[in-house]
MIMAR-475068 format. One line per 10 residues: number of its first residue (from 1); for each residue x, y, z of C-alpha. Coordinates in pm, 1 decimal, always signed. Each point is the difference from the previous one (the first is absolute). Last residue first. Layout:
% residues N
NUM = X:Y:Z; ... .
This chain:
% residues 202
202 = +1101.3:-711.1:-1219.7; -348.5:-80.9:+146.1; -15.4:-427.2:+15.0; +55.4:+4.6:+373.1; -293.7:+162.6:+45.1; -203.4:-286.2:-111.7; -277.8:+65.3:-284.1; -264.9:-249.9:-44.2; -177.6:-82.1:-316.5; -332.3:-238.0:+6.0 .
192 = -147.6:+174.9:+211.9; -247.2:-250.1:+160.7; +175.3:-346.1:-99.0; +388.5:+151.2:+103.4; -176.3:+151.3:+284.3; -118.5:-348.9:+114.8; +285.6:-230.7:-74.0; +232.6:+313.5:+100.3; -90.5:-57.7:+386.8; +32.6:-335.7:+129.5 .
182 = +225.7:-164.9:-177.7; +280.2:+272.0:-157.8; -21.3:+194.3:+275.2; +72.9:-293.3:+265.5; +377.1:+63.7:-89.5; -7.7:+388.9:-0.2; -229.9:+19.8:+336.3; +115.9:+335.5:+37.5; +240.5:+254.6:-209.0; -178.9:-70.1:-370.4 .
172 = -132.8:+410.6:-57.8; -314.6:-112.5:-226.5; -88.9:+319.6:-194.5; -292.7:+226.8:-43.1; -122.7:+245.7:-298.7; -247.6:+225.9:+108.9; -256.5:+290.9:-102.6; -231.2:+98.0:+288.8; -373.9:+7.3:-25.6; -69.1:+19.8:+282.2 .
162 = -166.3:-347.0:+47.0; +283.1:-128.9:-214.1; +245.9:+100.7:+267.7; -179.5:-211.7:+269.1; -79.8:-286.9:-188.2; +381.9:-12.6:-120.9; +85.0:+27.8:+398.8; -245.6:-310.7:+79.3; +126.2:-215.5:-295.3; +351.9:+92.1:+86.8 .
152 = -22.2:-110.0:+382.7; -237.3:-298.0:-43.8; +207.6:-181.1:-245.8; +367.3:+111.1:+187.1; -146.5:-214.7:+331.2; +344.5:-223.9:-41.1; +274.2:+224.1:-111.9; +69.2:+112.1:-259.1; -40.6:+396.2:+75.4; -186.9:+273.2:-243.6 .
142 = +141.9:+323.4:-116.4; -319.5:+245.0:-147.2; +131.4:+294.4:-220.0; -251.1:+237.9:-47.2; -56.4:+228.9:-220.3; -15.6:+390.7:+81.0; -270.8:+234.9:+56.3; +119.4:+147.7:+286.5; -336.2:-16.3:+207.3; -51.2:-320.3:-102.5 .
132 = +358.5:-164.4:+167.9; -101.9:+219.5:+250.0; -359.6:-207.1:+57.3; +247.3:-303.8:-39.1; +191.8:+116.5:+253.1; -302.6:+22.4:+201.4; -206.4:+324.9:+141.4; -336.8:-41.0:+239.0; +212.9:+41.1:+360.6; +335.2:+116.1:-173.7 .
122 = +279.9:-191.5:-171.2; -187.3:-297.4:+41.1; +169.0:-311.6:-180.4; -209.5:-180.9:-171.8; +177.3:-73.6:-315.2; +345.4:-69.3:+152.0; +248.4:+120.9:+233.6; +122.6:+316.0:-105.5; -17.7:+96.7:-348.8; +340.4:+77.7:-229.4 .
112 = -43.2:+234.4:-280.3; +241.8:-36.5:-293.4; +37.7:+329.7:-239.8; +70.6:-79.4:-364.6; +144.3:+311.9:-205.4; +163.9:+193.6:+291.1; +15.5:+325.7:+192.9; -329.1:+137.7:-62.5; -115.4:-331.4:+119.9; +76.8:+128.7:+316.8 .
102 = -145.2:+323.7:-6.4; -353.3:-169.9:-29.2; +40.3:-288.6:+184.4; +99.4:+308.4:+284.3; -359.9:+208.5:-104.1; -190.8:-382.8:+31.5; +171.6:-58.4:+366.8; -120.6:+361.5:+84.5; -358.1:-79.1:-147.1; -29.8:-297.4:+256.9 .
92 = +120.4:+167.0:+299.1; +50.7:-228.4:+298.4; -117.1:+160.1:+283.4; +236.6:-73.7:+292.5; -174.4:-119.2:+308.3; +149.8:-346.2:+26.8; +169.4:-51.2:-308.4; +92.7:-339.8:+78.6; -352.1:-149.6:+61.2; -162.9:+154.3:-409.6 .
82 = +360.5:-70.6:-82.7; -47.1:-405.1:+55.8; +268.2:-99.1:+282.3; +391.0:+53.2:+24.7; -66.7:+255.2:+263.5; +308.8:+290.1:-114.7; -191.1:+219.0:-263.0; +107.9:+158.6:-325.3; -230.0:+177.6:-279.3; +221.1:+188.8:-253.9 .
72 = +197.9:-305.1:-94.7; +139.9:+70.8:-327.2; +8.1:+391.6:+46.9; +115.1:-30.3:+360.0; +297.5:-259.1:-115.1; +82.0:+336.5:-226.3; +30.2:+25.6:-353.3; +243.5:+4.8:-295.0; -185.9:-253.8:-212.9; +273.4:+137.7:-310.8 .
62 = +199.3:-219.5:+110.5; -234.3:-285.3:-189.2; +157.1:-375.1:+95.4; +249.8:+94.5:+324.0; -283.9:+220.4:+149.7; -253.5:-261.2:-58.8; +190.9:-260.9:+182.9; +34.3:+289.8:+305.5; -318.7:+50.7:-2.7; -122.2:-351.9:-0.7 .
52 = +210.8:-48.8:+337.6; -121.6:+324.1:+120.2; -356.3:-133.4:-24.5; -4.9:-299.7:+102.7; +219.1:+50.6:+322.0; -190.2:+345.1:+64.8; +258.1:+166.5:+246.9; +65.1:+12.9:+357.4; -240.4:-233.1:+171.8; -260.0:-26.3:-286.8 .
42 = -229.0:-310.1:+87.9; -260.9:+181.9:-284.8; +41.3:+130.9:-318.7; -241.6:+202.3:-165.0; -40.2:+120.8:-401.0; +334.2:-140.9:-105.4; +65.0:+113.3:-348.7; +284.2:-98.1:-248.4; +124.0:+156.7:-308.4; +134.8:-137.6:-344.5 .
32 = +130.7:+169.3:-311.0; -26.7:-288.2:-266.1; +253.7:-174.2:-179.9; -163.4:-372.1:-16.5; +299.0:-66.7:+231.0; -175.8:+257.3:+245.6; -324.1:-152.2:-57.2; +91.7:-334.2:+140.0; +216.9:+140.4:+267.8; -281.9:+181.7:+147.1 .
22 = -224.9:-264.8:-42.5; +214.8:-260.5:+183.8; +37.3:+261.8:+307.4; -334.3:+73.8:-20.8; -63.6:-340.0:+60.2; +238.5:-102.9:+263.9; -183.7:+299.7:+199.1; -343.3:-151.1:-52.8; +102.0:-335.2:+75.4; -296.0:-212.9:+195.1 .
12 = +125.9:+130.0:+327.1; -342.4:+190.2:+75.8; -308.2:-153.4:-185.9; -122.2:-53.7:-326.2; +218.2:+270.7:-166.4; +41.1:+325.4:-151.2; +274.5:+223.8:-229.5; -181.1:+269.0:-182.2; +142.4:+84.2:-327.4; +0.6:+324.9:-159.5 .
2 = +53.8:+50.3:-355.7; +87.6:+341.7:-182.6 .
């Protein structure tokens, strides 16, 4: 069984575009896959993320046969960090590991989407990326183009090697695609010699 965990720099870097990629990718590769949405926040009605991954992963693997509640067990209106949206709800950390749990039950690769990015507090002392620890999962770090993309993935690749954190990290190419090319890929190009776009996954 593998588990992915979906993350980002920042909020509106991609997450949802990539586990939509992934989720295709392994499906054509013939794998059984699943999708998990910790916490979603903004939710008027229903979890826009999440029930539109849902219902993608309910067309690849039928055998997913599970609820929007399953998929999004944690869902609060504020579109802000949890930790702010959640007001006095206690989000339960071993609750969320118990529903990974059954839901990778269900398939053979199981995408996690984050929300926001790294730092996000989920409570007053907890982070995604502490939850990405607590389920034991790698990480999947999406990084922008655009122009300030140096700091951003240097600072989040700190982060997760500080705990230790397996990762693998694409480029998703939506902003600042023409200045890309000059005034950010010289340097990453130099420093990591390979870079992955998101664009590339099929």
């Amino acid at each position: 069984m593998k588990t992915l965990f979906i993350t980002a720099t920042n909020t509106d870097v991609g997450k949802t575009y990539a586990s939509e990629k992934f989720l295709k990718y392994y499906s054509k590769k013939g794998l059984k896959v699943g999708y998990f949405k910790p916490l979603e926040t903004g939710v008027v009605t229903l979890p826009i993320d999440g029930n539109k991954m849902l219902n993608l992963v309910k067309k690849l693997n039928p055998d997913f046969n599970v609820s929007i509640e399953d998929v999004v067990p944690y869902q609060f209106i504020l579109p802000a960090a949890p930790y702010v949206a959640k007001g006095k709800t206690t989000i339960d950390i071993n609750f969320l590991k118990e529903k990974k749990k059954y839901l990778e039950s269900l398939c053979d690769i199981l995408i996690i989407e984050g929300a926001g990015g790294l730092m996000v507090p989920i409570e007053e002392n907890f982070f995604i990326i502490d939850l990405i620890k607590e389920f034991e999962t790698k990480a999947i770090l999406i990084t922008p183009s655009k122009l300030g993309c140096i700091n951003d993935i240097l600072l989040s690749q700190e982060a997760l090697k500080n705990r230790n954190i397996d990762f693998d990290w694409y480029i998703n190419l939506y902003e600042d695609k023409d200045e890309f090319n000059k005034v950010s890929k010289p340097f990453l190009k130099d420093y990591f010699k390979e870079l992955k776009f998101l664009d590339d996954l099929n």
